[in-house]
Legacy VTK file of the C-alpha trace (Angstrom):
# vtk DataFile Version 3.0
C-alpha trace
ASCII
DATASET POLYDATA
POINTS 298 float
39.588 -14.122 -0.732
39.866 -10.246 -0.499
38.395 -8.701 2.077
36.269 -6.439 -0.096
34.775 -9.740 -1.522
34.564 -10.860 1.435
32.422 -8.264 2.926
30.524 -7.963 -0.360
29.446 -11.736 -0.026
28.359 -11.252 3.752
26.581 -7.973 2.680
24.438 -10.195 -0.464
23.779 -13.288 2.065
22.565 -11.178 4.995
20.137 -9.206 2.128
19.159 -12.760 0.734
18.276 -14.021 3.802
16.019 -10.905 4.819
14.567 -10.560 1.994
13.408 -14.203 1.833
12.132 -14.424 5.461
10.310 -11.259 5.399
8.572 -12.127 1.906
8.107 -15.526 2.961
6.032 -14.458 5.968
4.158 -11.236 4.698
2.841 -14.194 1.908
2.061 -16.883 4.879
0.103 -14.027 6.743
-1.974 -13.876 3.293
-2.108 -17.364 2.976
-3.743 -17.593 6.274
-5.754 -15.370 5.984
-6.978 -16.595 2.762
-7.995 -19.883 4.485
-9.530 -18.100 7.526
-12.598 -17.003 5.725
-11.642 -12.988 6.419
-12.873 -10.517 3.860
-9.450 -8.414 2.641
-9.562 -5.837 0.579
-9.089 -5.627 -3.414
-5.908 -4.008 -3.102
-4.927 -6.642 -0.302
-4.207 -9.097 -4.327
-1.663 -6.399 -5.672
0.591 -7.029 -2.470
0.047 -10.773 -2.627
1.343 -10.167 -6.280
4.035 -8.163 -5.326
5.542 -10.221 -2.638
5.875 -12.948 -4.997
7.630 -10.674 -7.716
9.927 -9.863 -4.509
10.606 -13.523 -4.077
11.794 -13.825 -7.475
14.247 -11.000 -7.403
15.872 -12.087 -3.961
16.406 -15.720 -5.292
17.299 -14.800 -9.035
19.559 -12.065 -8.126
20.790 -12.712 -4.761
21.493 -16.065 -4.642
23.662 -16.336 -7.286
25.620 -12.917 -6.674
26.505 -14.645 -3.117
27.661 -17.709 -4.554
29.629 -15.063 -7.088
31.208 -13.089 -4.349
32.352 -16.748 -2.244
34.292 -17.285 -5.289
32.007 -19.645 -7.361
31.934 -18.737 -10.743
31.000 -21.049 -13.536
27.972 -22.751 -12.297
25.430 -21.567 -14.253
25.127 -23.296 -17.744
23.668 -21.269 -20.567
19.547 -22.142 -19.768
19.879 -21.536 -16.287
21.722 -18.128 -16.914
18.897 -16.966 -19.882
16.289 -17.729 -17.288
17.864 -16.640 -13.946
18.388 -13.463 -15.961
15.102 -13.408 -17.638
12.830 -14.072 -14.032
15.466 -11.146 -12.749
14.461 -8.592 -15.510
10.287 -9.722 -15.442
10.180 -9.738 -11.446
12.430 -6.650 -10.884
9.680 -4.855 -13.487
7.052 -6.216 -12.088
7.674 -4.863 -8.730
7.846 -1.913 -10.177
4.629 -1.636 -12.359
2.743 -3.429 -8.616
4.246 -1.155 -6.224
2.924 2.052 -8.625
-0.073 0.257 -9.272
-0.601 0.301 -5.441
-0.272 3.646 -4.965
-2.530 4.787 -7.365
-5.566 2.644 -6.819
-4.832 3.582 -3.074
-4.620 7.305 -4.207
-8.135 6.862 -6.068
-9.547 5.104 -2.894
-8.525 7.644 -0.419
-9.941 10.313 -2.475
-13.396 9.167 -3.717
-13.800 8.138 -0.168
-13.553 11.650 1.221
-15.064 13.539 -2.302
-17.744 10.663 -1.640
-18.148 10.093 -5.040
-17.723 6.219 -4.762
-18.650 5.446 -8.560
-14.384 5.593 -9.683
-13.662 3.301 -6.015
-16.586 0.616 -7.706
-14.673 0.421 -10.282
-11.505 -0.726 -8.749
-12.291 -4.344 -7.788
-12.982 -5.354 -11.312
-9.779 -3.398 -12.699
-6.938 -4.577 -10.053
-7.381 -8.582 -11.844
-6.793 -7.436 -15.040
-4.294 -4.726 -14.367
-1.677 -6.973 -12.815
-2.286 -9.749 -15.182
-1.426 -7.170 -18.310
1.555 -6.098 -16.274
2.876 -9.612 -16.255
2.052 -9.962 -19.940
4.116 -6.685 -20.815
7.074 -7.847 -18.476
7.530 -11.454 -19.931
7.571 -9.802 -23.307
10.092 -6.847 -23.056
11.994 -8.668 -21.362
12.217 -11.196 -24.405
15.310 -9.687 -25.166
17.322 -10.841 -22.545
17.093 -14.408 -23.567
18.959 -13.523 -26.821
21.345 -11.577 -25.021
22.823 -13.711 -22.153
25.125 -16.683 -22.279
27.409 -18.771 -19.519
30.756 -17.902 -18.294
32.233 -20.783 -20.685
31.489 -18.967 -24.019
33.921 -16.105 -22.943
36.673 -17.633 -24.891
34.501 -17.262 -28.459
33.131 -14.079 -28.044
35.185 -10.509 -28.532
32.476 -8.000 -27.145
30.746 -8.699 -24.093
29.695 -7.256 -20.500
30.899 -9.181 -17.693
28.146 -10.086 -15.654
29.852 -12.097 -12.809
28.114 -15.565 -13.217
27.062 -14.763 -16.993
27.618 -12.678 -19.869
25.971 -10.784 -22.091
26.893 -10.132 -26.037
27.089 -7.117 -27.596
25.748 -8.093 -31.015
24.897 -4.564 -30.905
25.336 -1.524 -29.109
22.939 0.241 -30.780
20.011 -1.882 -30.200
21.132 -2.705 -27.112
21.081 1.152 -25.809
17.685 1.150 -27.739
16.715 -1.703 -25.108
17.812 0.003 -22.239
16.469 3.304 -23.243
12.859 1.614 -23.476
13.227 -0.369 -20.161
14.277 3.340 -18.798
11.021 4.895 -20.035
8.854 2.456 -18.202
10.801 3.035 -14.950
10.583 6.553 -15.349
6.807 6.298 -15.820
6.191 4.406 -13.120
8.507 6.118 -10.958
6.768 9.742 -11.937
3.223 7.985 -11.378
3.528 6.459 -8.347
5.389 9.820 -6.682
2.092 12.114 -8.210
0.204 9.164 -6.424
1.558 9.003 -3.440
1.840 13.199 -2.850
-1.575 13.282 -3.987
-2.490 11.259 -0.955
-0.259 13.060 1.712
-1.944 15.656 0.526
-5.455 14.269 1.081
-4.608 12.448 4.423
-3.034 15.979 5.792
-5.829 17.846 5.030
-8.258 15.249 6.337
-6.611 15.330 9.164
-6.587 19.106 9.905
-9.854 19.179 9.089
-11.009 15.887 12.101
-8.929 18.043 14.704
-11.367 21.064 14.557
-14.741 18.354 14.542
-14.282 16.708 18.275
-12.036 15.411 20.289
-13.114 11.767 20.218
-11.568 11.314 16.808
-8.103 11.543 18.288
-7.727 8.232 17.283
-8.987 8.380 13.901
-6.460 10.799 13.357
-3.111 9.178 15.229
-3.955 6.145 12.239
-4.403 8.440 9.715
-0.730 10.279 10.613
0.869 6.616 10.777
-0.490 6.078 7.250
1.187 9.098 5.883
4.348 8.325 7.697
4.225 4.612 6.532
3.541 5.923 2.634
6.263 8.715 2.564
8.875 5.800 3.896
7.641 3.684 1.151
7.908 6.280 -1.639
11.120 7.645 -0.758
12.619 4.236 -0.424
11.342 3.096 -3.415
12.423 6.208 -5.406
16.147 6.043 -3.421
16.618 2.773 -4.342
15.264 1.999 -7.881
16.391 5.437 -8.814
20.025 4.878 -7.786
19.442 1.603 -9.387
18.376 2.785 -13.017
21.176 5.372 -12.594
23.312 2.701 -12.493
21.732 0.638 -15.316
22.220 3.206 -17.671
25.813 4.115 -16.570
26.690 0.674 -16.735
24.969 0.825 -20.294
27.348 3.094 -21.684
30.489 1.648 -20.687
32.624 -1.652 -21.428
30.445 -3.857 -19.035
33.900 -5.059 -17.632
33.542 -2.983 -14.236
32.495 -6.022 -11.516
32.177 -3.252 -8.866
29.689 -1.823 -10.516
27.608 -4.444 -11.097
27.896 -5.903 -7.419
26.655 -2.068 -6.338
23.578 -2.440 -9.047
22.848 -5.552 -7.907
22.587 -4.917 -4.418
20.662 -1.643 -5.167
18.029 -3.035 -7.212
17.173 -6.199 -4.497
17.083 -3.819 -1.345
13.533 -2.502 -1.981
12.391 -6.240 -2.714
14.435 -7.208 1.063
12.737 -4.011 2.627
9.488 -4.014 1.264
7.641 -6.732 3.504
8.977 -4.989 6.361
7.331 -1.811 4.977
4.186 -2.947 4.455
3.866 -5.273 7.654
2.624 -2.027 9.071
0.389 -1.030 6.258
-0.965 -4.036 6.715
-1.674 -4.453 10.257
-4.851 -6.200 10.163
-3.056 -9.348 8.422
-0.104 -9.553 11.068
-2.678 -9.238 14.205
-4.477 -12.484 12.963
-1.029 -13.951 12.438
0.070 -13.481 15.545
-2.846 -14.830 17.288
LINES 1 299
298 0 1 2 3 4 5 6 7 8 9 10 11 12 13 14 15 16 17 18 19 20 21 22 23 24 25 26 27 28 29 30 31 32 33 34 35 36 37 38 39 40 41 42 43 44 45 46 47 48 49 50 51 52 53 54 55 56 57 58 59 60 61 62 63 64 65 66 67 68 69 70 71 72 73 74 75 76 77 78 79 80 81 82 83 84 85 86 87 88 89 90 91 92 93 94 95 96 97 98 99 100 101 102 103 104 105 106 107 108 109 110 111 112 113 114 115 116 117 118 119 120 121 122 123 124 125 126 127 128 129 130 131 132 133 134 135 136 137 138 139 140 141 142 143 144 145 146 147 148 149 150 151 152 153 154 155 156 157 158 159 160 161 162 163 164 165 166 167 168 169 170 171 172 173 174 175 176 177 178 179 180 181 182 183 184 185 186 187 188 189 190 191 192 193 194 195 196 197 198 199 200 201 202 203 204 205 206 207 208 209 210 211 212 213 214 215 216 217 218 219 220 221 222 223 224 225 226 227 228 229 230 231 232 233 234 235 236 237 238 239 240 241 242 243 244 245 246 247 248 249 250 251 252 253 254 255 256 257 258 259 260 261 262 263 264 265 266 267 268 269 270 271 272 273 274 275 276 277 278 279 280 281 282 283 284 285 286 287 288 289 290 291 292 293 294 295 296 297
């Protein structure tokens, strides 16, 4: 084994691993507190949802890109690679919808709690539910197109235009369609990318101000203001992390879109682009979330 694979395998299993124990425990911290009795929020369900869709990107992606890089190839028959492939695409796009989901519900709730005009913040209980339910729906069915799309390593020898995938392949019936495919999965990142940035300035904005405005009202809200300033810290990390990584990620995809599909460097770096916000995200928001983890570790 080369030592580039060999550091590229350590590098996936290492990500794998964090990923799943930090997921794993941000959802046990819900879980716990879901059989505590203890009120959470209505923005508290979008996380829940989004730690699962992070679950399902480390183990569809990671897993077997580590067995890839340790020199396993063909164990992935051609159901297991349609639907390792298929979870991928829905739970990578789910995270993304989720994650700009939660910054604009927590954009509307910072704001109509400081405007005081609490009729739009009423509103979001009843619309989180549906929201993430009709973000699943849209993922499962976009993402149709990958089940048509992706065979196993052992149809290589009948096929004459393909992208080499590592553990799978995917036809090229046609390019056209297939840039037409990309191209629309691009346009939802991009949308979601572009909200969830206006979101989150839109509340450094409003927490900055807020805050300027507590220091010049008395002293005793010192406090109120050192949480405020570790809320804007913890959302700027989380926005430019997010944009960092899924934007050097869809830069990728669409690169990789335009060429022979043959370049297995190229995929390893897309891969491991696209699952470091689902390994990093837990860690992100165990500060966001602060109330769970106190009653966890009590």
């Amino acid at each position: 084994m080369a030592s580039r694979d060999l550091t590229i395998g350590i590098f996936f299993l290492s990500q794998t691993m964090l990923g799943m124990l930090g997921n794993s425990a941000l959802l046990c911290c819900f879980i716990i507190t879901d059989f505590s009795g203890i009120k959470t929020r209505p923005i508290d369900l979008i996380v829940k949802h989004l730690t699962w869709a992070n679950i399902m990107v480390v183990i569809c992606k990671g897993i077997p890109q580590t067995m890839t890089t340790f020199g396993h190839t063909y164990f992935l028959d051609d159901i297991t690679c349609k639907l390792v492939f298929y979870l991928h695409r829905v739970a990578r796009g789910f995270s993304l919808d989720s994650t700009c989901l939660l910054s604009v519900f927590q954009a509307i709730t910072i704001s109509s709690s400081i405007s005081k005009s609490a009729q739009l913040k009423a509103r979001i209980p009843k619309i989180i539910g549906p929201s993430l339910v009709l973000c699943w729906l849209l993922c499962l069915l976009v993402n149709i197109f990958i089940i048509m799309t992706v065979t196993d390593m052992r149809d290589k020898g009948n096929l004459t235009e393909f992208r080499h995938l590592l553990y799978c392949l995917a036809v090229n019936n046609s390019k056209q369609t297939y840039r037409v495919y990309v191209i629309i999965l691009a346009s939802s990142d991009v949308i979601c990318l572009g909200l969830m940035m206006l979101a989150s300035g839109s509340m450094l904005v409003i927490l900055v101000k807020h805050r300027q405005k507590v220091q010049y009202i008395h002293r005793s809200l010192a406090t109120k203001t050192f949480h405020e300033t570790k809320a804007t810290q913890i959302v700027l990390i989380l926005v430019i992390s997010f944009v960092v990584l899924y934007g050097t990620s869809f830069i990728l995809m669409m690169y990789f879109s335009y060429q022979d599909g043959k370049d297995t460097w190229l995929v390893s770096v897309n891969v491991a682009m696209s699952a470091c916000f689902p390994a990093l995200c837990p860690f992100l928001l165990t500060r966001y979330h602060t109330r769970v983890f106190k009653l966890c570790s009590t």
